[in-house]
Backbone as a ProteinNet text record, in pm:
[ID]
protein_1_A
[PRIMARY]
XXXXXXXXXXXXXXXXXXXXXXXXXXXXXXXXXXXXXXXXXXXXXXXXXXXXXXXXXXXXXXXXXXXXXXXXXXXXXXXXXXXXXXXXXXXXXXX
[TERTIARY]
83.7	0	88.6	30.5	111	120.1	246.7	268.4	202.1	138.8	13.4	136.5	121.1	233	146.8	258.3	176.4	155.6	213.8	152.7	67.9	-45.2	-154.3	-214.1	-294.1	-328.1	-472.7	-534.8	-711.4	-719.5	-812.6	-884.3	-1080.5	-1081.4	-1208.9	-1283.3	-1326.3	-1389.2	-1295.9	-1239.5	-1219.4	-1058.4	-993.1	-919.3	-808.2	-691	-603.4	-475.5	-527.3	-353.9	-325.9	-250.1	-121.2	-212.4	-177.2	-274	-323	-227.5	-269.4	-450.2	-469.8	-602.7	-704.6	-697.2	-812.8	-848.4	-705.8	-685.9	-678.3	-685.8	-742.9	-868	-933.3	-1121.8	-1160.6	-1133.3	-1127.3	-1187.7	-1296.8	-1339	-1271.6	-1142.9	-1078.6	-929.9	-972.5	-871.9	-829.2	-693.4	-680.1	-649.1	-753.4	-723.1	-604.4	-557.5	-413.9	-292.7	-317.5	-220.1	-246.3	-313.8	-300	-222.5	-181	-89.9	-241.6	-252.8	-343.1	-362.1	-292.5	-357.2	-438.5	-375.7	-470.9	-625.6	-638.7	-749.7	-816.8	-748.6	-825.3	-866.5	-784.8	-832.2	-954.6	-965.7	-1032	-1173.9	-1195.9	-1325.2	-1340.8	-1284.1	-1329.8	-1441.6	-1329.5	-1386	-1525.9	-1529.4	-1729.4	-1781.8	-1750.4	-1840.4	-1910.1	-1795.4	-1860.2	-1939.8	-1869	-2005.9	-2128.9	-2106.8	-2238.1	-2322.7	-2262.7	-2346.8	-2392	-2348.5	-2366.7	-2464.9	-2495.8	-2597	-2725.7	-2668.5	-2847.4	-2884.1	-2840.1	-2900.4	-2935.3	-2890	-2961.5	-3088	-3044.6	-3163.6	-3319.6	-3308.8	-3379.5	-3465.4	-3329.4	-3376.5	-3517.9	-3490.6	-3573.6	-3749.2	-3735.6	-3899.5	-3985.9	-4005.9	-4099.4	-4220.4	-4092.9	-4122.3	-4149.9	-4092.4	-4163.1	-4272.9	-4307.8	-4458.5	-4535.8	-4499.7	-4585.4	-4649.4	-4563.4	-4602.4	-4687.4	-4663.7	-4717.3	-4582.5	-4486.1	-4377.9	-4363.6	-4353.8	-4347.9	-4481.4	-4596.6	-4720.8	-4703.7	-4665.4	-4645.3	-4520.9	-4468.8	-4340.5	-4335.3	-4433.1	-4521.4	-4511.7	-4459.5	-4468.2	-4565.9	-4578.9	-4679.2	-4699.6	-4587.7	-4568	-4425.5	-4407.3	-4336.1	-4194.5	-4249.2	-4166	-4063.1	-4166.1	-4127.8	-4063.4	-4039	-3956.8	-3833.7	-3823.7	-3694	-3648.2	-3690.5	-3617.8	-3567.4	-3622.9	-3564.1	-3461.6	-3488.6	-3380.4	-3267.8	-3266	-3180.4	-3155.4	-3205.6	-3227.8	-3236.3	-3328.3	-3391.8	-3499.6	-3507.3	-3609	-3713.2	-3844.3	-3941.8	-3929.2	-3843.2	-3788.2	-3708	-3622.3	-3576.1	-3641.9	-3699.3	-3785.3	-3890.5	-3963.5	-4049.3	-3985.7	-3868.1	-3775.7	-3812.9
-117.7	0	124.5	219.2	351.4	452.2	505.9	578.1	639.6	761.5	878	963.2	1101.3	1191.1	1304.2	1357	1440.1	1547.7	1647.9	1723.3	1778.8	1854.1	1889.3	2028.3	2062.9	2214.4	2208.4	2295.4	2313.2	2420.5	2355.1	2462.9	2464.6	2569.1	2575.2	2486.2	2381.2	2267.3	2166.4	2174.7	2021.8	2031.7	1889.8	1863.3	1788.1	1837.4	1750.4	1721	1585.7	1524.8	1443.9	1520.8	1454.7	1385.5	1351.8	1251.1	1123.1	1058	961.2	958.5	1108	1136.4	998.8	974.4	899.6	759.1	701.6	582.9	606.7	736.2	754.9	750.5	784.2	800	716.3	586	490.1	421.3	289.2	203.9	134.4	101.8	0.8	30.9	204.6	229.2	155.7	136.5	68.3	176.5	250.2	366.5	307.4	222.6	208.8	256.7	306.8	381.1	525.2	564.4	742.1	754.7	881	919.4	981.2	1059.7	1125.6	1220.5	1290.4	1449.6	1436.3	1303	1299.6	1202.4	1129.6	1087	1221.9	1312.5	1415.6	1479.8	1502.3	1595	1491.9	1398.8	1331	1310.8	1334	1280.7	1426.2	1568.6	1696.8	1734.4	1682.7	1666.5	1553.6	1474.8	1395.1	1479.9	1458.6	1614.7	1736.4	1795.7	1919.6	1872	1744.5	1716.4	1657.9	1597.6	1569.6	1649	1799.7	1855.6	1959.4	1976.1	2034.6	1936.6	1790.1	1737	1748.6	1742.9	1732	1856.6	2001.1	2114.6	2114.8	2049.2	2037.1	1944.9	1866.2	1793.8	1816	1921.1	1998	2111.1	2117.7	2205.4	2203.5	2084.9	2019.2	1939.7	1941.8	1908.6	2018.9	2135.7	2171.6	2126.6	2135.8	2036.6	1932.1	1858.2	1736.2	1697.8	1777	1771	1864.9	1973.6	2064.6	1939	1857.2	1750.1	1579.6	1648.2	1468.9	1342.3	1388.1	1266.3	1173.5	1216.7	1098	1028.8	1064.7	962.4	825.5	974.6	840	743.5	767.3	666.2	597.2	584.2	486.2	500.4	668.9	659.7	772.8	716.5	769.3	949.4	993.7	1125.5	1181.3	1316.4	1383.1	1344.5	1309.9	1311.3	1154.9	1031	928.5	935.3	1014.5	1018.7	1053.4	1179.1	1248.8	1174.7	1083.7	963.4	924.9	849.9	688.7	739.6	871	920.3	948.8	1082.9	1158.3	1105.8	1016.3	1017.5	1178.8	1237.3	1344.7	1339.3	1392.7	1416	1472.9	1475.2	1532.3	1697.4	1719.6	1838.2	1887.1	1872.2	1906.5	1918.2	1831.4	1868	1982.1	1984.1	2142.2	2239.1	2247.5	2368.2	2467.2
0	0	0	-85.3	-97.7	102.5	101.9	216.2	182.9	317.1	309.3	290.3	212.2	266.1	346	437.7	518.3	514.4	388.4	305.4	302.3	386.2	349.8	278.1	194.9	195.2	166.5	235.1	212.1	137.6	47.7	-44	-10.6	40.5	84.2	207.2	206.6	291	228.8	132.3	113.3	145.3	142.7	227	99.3	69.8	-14.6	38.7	40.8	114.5	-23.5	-71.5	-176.3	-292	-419.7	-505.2	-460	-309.6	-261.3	-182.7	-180.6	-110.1	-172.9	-304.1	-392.4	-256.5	-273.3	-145.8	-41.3	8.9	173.6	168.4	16.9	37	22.3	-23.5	-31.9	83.6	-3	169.6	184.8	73.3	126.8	247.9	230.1	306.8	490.4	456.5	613	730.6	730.1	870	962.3	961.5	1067.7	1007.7	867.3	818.9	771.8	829	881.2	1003.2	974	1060.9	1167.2	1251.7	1381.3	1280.8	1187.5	1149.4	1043.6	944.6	855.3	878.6	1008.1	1033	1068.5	1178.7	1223.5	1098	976.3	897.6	830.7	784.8	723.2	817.6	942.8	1010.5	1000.9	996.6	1000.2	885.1	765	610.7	607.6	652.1	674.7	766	871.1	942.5	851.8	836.3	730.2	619.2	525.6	396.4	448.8	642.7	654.7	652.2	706	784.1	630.1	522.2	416.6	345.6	337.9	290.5	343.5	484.5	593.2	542.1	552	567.5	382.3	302.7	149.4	172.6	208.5	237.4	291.5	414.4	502.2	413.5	287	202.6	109.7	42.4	6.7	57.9	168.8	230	196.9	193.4	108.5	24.9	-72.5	-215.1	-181.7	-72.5	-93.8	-23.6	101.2	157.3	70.2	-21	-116.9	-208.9	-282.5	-390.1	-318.7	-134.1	-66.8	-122.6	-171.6	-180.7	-134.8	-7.7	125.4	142.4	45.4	98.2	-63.8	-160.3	-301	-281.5	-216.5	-160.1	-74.2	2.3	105.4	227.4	306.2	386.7	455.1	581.1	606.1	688.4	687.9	726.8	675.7	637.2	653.7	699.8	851.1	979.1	958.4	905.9	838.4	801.8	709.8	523	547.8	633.7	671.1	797.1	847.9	937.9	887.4	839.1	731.9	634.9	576.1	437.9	441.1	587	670.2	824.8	855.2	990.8	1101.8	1019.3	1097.6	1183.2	1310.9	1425	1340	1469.2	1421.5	1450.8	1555.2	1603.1	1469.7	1402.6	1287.9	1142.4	1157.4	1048.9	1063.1	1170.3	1230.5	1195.8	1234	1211.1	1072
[MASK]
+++++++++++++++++++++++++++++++++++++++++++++++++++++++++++++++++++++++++++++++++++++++++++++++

């Protein structure tokens, strides 16, 4: 397996460690070969795209209780849909 180099520079949110990044994103990656900064940088980098999908996501209910989505898709509330999809509260979804 290729060494990580420890190299890093951020451009914006995202996170580039060296061309080897492809095989750190990787599922086959063997996390026992990060060094501490690039796991830290790498669990920082899912954090942030989590937290940039949920709030797209959040975005979207509108539209999809405006159109009833969640009833043509078989479920039975709102509150349902954005569980099961997002694993969002009913408290979050109110919001």
């Amino acid at each position: 397996m290729e060494k990580f180099e420890k190299n890093q520079s951020r451009i914006g949110q995202s996170i580039v460690i060296s061309p080897s990044e492809k095989i750190i994103l990787s599922n086959s990656t063997n996390l026992t070969c990060l060094t501490d900064q690039n796991l830290y940088e790498l669990c920082k980098t899912y954090g942030t795209r989590a937290l940039e999908w949920r709030r797209k996501f959040i975005g979207l209910l509108p539209e999809v209780n405006k159109r009833k989505l969640y009833q043509k898709k078989g479920f039975g509330s709102i509150f349902e849909f954005a569980k099961k999809l997002a694993g969002l509260s009913e408290e979050q979804v109110r919001l």
